[in-house]
C-alpha positions as CSV (number, residue, x, y, z in Angstrom):
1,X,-2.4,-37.1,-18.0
2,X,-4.7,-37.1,-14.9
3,X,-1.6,-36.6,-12.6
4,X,-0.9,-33.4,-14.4
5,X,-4.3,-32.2,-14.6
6,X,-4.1,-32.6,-10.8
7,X,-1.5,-31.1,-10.2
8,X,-2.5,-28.0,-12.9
9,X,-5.7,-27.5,-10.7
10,X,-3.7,-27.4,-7.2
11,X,-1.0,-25.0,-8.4
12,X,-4.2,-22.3,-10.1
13,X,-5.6,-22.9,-6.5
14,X,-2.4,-22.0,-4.6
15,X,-2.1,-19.2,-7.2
16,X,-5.6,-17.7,-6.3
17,X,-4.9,-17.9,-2.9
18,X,-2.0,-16.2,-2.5
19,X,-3.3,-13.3,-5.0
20,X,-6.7,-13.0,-3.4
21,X,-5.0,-11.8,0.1
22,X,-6.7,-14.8,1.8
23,X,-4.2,-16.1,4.6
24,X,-4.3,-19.9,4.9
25,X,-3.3,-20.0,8.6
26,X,-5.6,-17.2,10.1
27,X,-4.9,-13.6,11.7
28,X,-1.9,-13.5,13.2
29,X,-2.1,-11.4,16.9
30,X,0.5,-9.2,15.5
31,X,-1.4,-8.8,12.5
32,X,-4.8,-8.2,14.5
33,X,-3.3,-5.8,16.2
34,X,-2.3,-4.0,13.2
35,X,-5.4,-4.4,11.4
36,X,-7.3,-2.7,14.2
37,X,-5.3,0.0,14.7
38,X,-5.3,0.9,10.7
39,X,-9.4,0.7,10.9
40,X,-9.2,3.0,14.2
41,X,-7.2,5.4,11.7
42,X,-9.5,4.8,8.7
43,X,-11.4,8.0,7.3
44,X,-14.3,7.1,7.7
45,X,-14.0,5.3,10.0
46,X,-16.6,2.0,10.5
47,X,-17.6,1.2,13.8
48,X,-18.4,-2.5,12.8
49,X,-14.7,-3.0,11.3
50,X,-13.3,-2.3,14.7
51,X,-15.9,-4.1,16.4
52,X,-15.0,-7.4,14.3
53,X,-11.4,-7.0,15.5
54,X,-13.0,-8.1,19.2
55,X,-14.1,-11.7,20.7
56,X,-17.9,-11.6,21.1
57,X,-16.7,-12.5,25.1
58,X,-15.8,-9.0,25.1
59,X,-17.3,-7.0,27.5
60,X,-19.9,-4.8,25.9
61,X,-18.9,-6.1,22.5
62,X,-22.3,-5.7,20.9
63,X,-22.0,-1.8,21.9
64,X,-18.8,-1.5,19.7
65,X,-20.5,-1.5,16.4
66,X,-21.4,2.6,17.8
67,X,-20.0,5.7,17.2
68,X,-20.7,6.7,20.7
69,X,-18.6,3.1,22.1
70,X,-15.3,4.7,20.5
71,X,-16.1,8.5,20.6
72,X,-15.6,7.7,24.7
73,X,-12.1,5.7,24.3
74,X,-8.7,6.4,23.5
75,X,-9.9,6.1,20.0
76,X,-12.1,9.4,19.8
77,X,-9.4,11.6,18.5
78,X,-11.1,13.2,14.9
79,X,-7.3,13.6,14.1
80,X,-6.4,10.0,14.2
81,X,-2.8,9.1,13.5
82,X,-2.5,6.1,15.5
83,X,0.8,4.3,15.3
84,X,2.1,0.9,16.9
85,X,5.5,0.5,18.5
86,X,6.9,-2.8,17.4
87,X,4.6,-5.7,18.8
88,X,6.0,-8.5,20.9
89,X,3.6,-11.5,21.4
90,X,3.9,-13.8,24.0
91,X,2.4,-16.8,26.0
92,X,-0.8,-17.2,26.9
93,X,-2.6,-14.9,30.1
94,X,-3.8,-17.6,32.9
95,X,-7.3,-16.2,32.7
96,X,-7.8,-17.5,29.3
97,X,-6.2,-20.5,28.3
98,X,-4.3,-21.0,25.2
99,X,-4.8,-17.2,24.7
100,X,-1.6,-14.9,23.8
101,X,-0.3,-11.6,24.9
102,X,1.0,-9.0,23.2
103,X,2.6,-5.9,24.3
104,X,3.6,-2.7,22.4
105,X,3.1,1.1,22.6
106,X,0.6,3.3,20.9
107,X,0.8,7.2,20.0
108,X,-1.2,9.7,18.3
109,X,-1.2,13.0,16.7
110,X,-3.1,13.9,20.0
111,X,-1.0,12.1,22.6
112,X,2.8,11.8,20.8
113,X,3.9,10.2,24.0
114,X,3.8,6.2,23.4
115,X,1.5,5.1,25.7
116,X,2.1,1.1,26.9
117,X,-0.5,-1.1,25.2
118,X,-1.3,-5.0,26.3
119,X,-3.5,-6.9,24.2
120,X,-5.0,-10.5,25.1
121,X,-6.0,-12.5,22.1
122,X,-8.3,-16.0,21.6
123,X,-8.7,-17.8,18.9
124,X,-11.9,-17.5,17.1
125,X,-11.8,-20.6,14.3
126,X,-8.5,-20.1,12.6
127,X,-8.2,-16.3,13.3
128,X,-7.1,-14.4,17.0
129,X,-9.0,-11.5,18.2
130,X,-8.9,-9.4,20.5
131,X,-10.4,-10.5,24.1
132,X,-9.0,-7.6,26.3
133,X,-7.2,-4.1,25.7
134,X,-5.4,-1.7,28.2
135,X,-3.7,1.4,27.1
136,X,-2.2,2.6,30.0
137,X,-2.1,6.4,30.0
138,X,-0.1,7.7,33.4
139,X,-1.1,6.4,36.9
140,X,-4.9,5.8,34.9
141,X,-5.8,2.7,32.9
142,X,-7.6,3.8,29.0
143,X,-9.2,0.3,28.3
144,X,-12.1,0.9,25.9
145,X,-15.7,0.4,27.6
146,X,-18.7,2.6,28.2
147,X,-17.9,5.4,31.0
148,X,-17.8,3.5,34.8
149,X,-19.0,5.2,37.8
150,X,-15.5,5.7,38.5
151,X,-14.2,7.3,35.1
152,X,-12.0,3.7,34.4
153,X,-12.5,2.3,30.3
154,X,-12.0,-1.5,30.5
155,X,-12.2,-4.1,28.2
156,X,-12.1,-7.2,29.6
């Protein structure tokens, strides 16, 4: 009887788990990735979801719960549309061990032309964020940070 009392409470566990969205393993890069882009698109749009998608490491992370952070990045575009190509995640970037690195392509209803994007990711607990982000648009780099002297967005 206690055996299947047991074993009654584990499976109504599992069950609530896998209903409630929660994911036992953590965010995924890919799935980071995604989740940021769909918040960049989201109408309207919060400044501290996309922030939350970023390692506090980032550079001028605690700017990027601001409207005025992403109004000055690739992300400013009132007509949104983001999409990702298909993600490919690799190993990790020297700079930051046991990190991964992802590469795909972004496009919006602005700029239809897929743009190359690279991604490093760090684990935060059980989760990956985001610890850089370069969009390369052309012969210039679009990385996401408060305008430089020099015009170049980084996030690094």
């Amino acid at each position: 009887m206690k055996r299947t009392t047991i074993t009654l409470i584990l499976v109504t566990l599992a069950v609530a788990v896998v209903l409630s969205g929660c994911d036992l393993f953590g965010t995924s890069p890919k799935q980071r990735l995604e989740q940021f882009v769909d918040d960049a698109n989201a109408s309207p749009r919060v400044e501290k979801n996309l922030q939350d998608h970023f390692s506090p490491e980032a550079n001028d992370y605690s700017s990027m719960n601001t409207s005025g952070y992403w109004e000055n990045s690739f992300f400013d575009f009132a007509d949104r549309q983001f999409r990702l190509g298909s993600i490919s995640v690799g190993d990790a970037d020297s700079r930051h061990p046991g990190s991964r690195t992802a590469t795909s392509s972004i496009t919006s209803k602005v700029s239809p032309t897929a743009r190359p994007l690279r991604a490093v990711f760090v684990r935060d607990g059980m989760d990956w964020v985001i610890r850089e982000l370069v969009i390369t648009i052309g012969e210039s780099t679009e990385e996401f940070k408060n305008i430089a002297p020099n015009g170049v967005w980084s996030i690094r």
